[in-house]
C-alpha positions in Angstrom: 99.6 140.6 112.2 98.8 137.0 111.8 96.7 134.5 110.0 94.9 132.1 111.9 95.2 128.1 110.9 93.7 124.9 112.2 95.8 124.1 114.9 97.8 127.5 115.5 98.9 131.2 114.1 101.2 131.8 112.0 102.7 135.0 112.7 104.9 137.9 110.3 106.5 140.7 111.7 107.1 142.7 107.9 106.0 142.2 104.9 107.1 143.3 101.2 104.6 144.3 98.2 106.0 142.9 94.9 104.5 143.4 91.6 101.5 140.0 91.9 102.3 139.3 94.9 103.3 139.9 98.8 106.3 138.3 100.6 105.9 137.8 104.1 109.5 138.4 106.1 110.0 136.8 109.4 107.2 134.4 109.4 106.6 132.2 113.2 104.1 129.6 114.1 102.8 129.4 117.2 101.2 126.1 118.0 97.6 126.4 119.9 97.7 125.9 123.5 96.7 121.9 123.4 98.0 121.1 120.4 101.2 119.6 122.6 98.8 117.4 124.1 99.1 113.9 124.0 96.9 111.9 121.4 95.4 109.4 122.5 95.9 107.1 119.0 99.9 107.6 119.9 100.4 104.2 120.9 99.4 102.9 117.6 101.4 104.9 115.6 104.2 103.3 114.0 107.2 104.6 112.4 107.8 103.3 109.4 110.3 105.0 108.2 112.7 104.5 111.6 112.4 100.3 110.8 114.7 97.6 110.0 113.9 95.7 107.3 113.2 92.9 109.4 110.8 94.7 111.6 109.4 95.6 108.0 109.0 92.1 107.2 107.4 91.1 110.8 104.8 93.9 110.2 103.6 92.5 106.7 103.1 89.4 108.6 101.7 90.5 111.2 99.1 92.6 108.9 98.3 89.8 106.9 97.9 89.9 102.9 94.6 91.9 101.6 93.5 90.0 98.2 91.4 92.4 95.9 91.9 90.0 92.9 89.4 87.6 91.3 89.1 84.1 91.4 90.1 81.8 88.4 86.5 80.5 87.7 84.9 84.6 87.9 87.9 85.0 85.5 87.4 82.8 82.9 83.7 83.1 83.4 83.7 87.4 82.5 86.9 88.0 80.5 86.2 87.7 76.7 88.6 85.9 74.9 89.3 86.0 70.8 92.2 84.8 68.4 94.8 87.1 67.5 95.0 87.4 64.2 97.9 89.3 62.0 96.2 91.5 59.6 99.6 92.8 57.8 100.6 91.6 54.4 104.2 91.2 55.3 105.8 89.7 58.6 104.1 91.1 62.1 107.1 92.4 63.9 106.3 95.0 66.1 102.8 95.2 65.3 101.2 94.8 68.8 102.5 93.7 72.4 101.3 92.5 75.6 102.4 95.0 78.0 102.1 92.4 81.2 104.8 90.1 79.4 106.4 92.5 77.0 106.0 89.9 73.9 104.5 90.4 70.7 101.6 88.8 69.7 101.7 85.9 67.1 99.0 84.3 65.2 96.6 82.2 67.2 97.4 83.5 70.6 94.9 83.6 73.0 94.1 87.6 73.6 92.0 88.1 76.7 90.0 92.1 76.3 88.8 93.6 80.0 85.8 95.6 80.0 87.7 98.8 79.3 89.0 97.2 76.1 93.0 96.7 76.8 93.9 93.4 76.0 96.6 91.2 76.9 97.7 87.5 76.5 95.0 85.3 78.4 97.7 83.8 80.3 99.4 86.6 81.7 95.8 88.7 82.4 94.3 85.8 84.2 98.1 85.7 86.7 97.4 89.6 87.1 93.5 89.2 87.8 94.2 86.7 90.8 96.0 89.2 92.7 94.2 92.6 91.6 91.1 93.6 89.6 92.4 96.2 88.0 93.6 97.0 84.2 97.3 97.4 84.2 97.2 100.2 81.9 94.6 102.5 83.3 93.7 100.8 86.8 89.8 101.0 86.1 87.7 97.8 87.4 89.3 95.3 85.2 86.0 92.5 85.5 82.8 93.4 86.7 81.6 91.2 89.3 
C-alpha cells in the first residue's frame, strides 16, 4: 500500500486502527526516479547555515542594503502631528508610552499618529520611517505614499 506525493511514494507495510484515527507502522519513502537529478539552480544555492560569520558579513555586502523606508520630506509631509496633552488631575505617571523609545509622554511632546492611529514621539517615528514603512505595533503601511 502506498500514498503517492509530489516527488515520490511513501510506502507502509501495516497499519493499526485506533479509536479517531489510523497509525501507519513501518512507513518508507521512495524518492521518484529523477528526483536525484541535479538542479540546475544548485550553483546558486547557498548555505547559510554552514557560514562563518565573516562569510555572513561579505554576503550582506555583497547583496547590498534594500531600503523600504520613507524619505524625511514624504515624512513630515503625511504624518499628522498634535500636542500631547495630560488629561489626568493628579501627576501623569504611567499614563501613556512611546513604545519605539520606551518613555512616557510629558506635556507638550510632539506625538506623531500613522494612518492606522498608533502614535509615538515624532522624533523616534520619523528615525523608524527612514528605514521601514511600517507601524511598529501592527506592521500595516505606516504612510501612504
Amino acid at each position: 500500500m502506498g500514498l503517492q506525493g509530489r516527488g515520490g511514494t511513501i510506502q507502509y507495510r501495516s497499519h493499526t486502527r485506533f479509536p479517531g484515527y489510523w497509525r501507519l507502522l513501518d512507513v518508507i519513502y521512495l524518492p521518484d526516479e529523477n528526483e536525484d537529478e541535479d538542479d540546475e539552480n544548485d550553483d546558486m544555492r547557498l548555505d547559510i547555515d554552514n557560514m562563518s560569520y565573516e562569510e555572513l558579513l561579505a554576503l550582506g555586502e555583497h547583496i547590498g542594503n534594500v531600503s523600504t523606508g520613507l524619505s524625511k520630506e514624504v515624512i513630515m509631509a503625511r504624518l499628522k502631528q498634535r500636542k500631547y496633552i495630560c488629561l489626568a488631575t493628579g501627576p501623569c505617571v504611567g499614563e501613556k508610552t512611546c513604545c519605539i523609545c520606551q518613555e512616557e509622554y510629558a506635556d507638550d511632546d510632539d506625538i506623531g499618529k500613522l494612518d492606522c492611529e498608533h502614535e509615538y514621539h515624532v522624533a523616534c517615528i520619523r528615525e523608524w520611517l527612514v528605514q521601514k514603512n511600517s507601524c511598529p505595533i501592527c506592521k500595516k503601511t505606516a504612510l501612504a505614499t
